[in-house]
MMTF fields as JSON, N, C-alpha, C and O atoms, coordinates in Angstrom:
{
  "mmtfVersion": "1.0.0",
  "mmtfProducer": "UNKNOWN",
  "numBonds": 239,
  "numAtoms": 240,
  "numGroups": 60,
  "numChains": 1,
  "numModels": 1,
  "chainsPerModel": [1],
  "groupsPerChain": [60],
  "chainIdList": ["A"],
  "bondAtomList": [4, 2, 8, 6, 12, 10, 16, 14, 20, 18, 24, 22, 28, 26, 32, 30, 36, 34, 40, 38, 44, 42, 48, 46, 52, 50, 56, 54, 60, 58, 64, 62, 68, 66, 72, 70, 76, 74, 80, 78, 84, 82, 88, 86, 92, 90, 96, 94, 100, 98, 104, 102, 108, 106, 112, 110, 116, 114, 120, 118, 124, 122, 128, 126, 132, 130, 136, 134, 140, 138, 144, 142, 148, 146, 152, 150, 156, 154, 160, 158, 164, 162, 168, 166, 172, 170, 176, 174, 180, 178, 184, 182, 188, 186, 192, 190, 196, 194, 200, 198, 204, 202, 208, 206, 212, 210, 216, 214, 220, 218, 224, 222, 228, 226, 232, 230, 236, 234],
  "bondOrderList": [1, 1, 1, 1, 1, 1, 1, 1, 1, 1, 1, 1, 1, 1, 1, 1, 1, 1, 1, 1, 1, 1, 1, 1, 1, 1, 1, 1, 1, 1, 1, 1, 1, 1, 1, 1, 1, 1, 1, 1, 1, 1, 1, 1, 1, 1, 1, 1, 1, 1, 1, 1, 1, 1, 1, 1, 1, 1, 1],
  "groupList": [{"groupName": "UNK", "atomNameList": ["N", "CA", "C", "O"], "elementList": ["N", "C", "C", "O"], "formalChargeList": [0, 0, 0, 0], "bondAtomList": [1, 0, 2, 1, 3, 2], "bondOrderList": [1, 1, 2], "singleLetterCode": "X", "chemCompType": "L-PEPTIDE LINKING"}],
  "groupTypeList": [0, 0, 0, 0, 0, 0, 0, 0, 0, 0, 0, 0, 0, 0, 0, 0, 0, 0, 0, 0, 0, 0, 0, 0, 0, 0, 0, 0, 0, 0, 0, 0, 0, 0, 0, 0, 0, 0, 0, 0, 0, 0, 0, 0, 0, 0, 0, 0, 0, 0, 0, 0, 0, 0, 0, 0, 0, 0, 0, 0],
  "groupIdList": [1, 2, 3, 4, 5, 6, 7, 8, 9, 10, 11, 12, 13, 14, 15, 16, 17, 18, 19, 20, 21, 22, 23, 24, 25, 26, 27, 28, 29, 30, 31, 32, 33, 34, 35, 36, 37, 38, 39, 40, 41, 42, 43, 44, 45, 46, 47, 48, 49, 50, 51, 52, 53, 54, 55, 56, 57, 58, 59, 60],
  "secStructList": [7, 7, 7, 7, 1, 1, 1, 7, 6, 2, 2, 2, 2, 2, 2, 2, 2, 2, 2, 2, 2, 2, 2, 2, 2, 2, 2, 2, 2, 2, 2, 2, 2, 2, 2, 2, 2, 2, 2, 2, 2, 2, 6, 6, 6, 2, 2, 2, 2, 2, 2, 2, 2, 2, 2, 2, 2, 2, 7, 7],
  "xCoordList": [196.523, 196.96, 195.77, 195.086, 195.727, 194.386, 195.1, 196.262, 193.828, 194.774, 193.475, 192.274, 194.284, 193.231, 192.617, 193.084, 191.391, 190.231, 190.588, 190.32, 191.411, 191.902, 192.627, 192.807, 193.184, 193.603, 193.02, 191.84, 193.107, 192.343, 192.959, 194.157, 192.51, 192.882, 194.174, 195.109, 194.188, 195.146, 196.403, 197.526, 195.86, 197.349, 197.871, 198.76, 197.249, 197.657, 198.661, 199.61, 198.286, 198.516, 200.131, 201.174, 200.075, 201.405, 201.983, 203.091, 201.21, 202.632, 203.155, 204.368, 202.368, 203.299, 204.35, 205.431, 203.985, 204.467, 206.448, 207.631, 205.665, 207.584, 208.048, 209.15, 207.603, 207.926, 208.55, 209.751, 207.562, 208.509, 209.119, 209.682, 209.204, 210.408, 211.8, 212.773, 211.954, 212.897, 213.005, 213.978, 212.391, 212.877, 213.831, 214.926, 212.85, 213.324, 215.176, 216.166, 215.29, 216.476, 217.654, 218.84, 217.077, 218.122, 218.447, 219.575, 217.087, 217.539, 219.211, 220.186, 218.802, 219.494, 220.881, 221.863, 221.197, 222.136, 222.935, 224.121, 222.418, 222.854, 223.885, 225.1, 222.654, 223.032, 224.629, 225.582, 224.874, 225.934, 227.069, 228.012, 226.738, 227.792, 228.191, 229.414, 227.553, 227.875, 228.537, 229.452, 228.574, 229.042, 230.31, 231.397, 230.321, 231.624, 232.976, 234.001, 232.73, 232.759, 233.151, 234.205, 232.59, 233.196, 233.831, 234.64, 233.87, 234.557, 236.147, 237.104, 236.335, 237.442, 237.854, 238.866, 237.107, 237.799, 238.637, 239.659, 237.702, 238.3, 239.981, 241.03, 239.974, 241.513, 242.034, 243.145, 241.755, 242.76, 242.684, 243.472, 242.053, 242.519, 243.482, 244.477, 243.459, 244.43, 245.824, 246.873, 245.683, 246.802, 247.519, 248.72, 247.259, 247.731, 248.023, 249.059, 247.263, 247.783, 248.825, 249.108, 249.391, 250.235, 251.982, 253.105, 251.354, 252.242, 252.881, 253.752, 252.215, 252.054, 253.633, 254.719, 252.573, 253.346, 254.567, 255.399, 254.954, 256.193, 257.131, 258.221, 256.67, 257.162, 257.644, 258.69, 256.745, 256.976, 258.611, 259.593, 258.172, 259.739, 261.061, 262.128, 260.56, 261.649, 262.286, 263.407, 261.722, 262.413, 262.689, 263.567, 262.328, 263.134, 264.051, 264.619],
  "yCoordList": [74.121, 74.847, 75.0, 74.136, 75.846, 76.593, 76.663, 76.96, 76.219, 75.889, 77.623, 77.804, 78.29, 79.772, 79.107, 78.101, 79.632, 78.599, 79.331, 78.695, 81.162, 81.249, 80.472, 80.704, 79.508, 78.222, 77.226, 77.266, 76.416, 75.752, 74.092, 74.062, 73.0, 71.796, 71.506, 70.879, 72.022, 71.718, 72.457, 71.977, 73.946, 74.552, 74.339, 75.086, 73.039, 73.195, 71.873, 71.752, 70.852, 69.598, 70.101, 69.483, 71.022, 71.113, 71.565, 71.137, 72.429, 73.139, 71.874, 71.72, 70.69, 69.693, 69.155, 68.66, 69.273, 67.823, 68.786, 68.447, 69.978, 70.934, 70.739, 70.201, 70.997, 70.527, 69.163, 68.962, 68.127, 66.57, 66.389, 65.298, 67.214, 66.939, 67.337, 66.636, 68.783, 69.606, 68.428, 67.734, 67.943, 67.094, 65.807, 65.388, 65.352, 64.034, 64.976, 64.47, 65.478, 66.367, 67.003, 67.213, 67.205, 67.488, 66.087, 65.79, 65.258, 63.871, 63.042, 62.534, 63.294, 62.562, 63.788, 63.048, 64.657, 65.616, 65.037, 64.753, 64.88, 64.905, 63.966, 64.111, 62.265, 61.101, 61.217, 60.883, 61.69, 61.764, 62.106, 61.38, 63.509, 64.003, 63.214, 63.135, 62.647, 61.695, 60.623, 60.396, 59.617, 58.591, 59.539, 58.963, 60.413, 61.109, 61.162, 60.482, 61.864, 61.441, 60.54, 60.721, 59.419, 58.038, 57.671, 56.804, 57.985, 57.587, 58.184, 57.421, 59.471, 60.246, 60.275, 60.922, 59.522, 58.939, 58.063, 57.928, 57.051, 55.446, 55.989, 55.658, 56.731, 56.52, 57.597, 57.936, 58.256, 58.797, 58.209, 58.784, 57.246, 56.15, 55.209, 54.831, 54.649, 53.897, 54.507, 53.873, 55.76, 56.329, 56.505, 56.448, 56.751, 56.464, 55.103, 54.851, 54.292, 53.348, 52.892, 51.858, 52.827, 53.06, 53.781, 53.285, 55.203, 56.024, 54.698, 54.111, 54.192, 53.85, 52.321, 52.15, 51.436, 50.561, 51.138, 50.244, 52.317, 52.126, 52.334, 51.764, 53.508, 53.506, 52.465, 52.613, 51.381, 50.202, 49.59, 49.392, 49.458, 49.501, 49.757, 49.143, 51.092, 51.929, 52.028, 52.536, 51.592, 51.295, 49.297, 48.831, 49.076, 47.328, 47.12, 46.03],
  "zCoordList": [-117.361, -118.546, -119.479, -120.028, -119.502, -120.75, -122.018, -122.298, -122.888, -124.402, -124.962, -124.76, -125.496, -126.285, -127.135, -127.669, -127.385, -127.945, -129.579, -130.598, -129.659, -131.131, -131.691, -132.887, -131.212, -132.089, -132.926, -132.575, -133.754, -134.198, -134.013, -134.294, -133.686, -133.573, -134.377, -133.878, -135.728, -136.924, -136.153, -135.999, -135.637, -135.737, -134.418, -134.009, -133.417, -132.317, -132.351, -131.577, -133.419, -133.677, -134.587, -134.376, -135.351, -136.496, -134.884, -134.562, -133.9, -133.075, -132.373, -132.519, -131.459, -130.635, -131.962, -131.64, -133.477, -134.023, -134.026, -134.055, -133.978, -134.399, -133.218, -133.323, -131.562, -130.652, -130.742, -130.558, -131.07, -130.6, -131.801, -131.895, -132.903, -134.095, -133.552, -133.826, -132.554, -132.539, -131.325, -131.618, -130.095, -129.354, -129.909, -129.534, -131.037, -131.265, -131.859, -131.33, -132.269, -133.135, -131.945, -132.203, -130.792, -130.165, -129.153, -128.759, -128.816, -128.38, -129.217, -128.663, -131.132, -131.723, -131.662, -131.714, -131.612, -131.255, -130.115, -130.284, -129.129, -127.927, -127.786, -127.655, -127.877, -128.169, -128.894, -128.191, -130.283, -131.371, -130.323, -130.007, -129.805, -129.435, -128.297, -128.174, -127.487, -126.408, -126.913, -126.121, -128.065, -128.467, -129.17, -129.127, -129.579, -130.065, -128.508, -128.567, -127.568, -126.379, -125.766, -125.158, -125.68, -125.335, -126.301, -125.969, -127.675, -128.549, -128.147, -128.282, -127.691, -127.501, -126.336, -126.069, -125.292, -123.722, -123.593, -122.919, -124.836, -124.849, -125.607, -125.054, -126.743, -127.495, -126.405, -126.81, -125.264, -124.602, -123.394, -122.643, -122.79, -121.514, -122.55, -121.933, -124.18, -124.856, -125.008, -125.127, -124.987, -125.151, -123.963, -124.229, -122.413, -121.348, -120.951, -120.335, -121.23, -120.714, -121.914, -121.31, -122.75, -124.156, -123.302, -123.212, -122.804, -121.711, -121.281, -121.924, -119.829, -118.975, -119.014, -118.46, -120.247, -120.485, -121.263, -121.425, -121.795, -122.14, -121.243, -121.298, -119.958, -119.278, -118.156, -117.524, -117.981, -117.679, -117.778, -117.063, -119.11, -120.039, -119.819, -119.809, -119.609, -119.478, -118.205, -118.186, -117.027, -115.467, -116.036, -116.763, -115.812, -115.633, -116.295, -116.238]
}
């Protein structure tokens, strides 16, 4: 990979830092929405098994 020599050190340095800002930003995006996620698996495996045992119940 050839870096164009019309660049200058400064403006090549601000471009990775917007790169690994917007990385670090969709890393912490991602992450959120994933723990949102397991957050909303766990209360709907609680809520089946909730089902589950009332139905329990409801045969014996």
């Amino acid at each position: 990979m050839e870096i164009n020599k019309g660049f200058s050190l400064l403006e090549i340095l601000i471009a990775l830092l917007l790169v690994g800002s917007g990385s670090v930003g969709l890393f912490t995006a991602l992450w959120h929405s994933s723990h949102q996620l397991n957050e909303s698996l766990g209360q709907f495996s609680q809520f089946i098994i909730n089902i589950n045992q009332q139905e329990g119940r409801g045969l014996s």
